[in-house]
N, C-alpha and C positions, 0 to 999 in steps of 0.2 A: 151562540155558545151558551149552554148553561152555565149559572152561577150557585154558588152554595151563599144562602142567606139567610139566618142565624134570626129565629123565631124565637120570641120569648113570651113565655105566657106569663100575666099580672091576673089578681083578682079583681079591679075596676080600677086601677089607676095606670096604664097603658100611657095615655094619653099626657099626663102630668109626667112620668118617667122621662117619656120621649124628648118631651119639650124642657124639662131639666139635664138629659145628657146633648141637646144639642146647644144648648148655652155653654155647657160646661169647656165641649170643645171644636177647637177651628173646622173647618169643613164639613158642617155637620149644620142639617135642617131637618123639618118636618117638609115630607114628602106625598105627604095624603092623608086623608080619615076616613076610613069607611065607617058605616052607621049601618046597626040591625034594622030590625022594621019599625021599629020605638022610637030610632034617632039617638039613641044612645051611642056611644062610642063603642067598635064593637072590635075595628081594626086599625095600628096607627103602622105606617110606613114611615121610613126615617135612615138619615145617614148620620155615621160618625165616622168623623178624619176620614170622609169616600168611601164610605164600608155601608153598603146598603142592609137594614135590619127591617125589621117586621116585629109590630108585637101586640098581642090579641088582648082583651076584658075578656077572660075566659070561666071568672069566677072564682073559688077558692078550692082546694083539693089539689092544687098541681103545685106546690112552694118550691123554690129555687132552691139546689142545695151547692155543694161548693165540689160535687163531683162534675161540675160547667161554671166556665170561669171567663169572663171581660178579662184579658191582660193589655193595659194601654204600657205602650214604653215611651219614655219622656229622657228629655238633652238635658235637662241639669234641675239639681236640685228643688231650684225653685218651682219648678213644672210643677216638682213630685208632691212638694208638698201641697202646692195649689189644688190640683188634682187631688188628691188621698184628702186634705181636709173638706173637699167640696162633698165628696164620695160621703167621709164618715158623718155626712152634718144631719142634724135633723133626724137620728136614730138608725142610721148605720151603726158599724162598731168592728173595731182594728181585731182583726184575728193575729197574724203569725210570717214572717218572712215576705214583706210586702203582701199580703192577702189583707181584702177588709171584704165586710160584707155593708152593701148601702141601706140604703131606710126600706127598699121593697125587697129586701134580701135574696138580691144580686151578688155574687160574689165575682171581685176586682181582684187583680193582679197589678200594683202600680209597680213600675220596674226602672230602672237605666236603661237605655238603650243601648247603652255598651255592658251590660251586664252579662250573654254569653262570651264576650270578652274578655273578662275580669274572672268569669269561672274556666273556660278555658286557661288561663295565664300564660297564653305563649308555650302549653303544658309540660310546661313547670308546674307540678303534682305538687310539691306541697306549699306554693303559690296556693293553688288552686285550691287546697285544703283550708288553709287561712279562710279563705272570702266566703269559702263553704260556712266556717265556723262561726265566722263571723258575721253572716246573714243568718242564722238560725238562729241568734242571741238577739236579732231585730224582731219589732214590730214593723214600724216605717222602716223602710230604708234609709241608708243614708250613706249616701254615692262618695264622699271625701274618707269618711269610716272604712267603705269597702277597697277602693282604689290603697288607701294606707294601707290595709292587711294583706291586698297583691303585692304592695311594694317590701314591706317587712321582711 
């Protein structure tokens, strides 16, 4: 059966990305390295949380924009912040409603995992409205914030 497997192009730092998002988290390694005829790094293979990726030294001309987006969803706060500060470290930088973009300017979605939840509200509309409103007034999220405004 095919799969769909999310190819991202780096300008020479493939390799270094790979092996920083699979530290970052659980179930997640490096899976291979192909090399040009140089020996360079040319292609790295890799999983995160069992999500098979791929991602090439393809040079510079192709830069990541935020119209393609990493969304990890994470159980509780502390994930979130773990996560989002590891992301922003090193010359990343916090955009808008949980979005940040990392050091190779990837753009992240760090989220709740009950967060369609929280925006559904049982729909209860203007539940729903709160946690709306109150994630567009976020940079980070912040899971105790938004649950309060569904409850409000």
């Amino acid at each position: 059966m095919p799969r769909i497997v999310p190819f991202l192009w780096f300008d020479d730092q493939a390799q270094h990305a790979a092996e920083y998002y699979t530290e970052l988290f659980p179930d997640s390694r490096i899976d291979g390295v192909g090399r040009g005829p140089d020996g360079s790094v040319l292609v790295v293979e890799f999983t995160l949380l069992g999500q098979p990726y791929r991602a090439m030294n393809g040079g510079p001309g192709h830069p990541f924009t935020d119209a393609c987006s990493l969304q990890v969803d994470v159980d509780s706060q502390e994930e979130l912040d773990r996560v989002w500060d590891a992301l922003v470290a090193e010359g990343g930088h916090p955009v808008a409603c949980g979005w940040l973009v990392d050091r190779w300017g990837l753009s992240w979605q760090v989220t709740p995992a009950v967060m369609g939840e929280l925006l559904a509200a049982g729909g209860d509309a203007a539940a729903a409205e709160r946690v709306f409103r109150a994630m567009q007034d976020m940079v980070k999220l912040d899971i105790g914030a938004l649950r309060a405004a569904a409850a409000a």
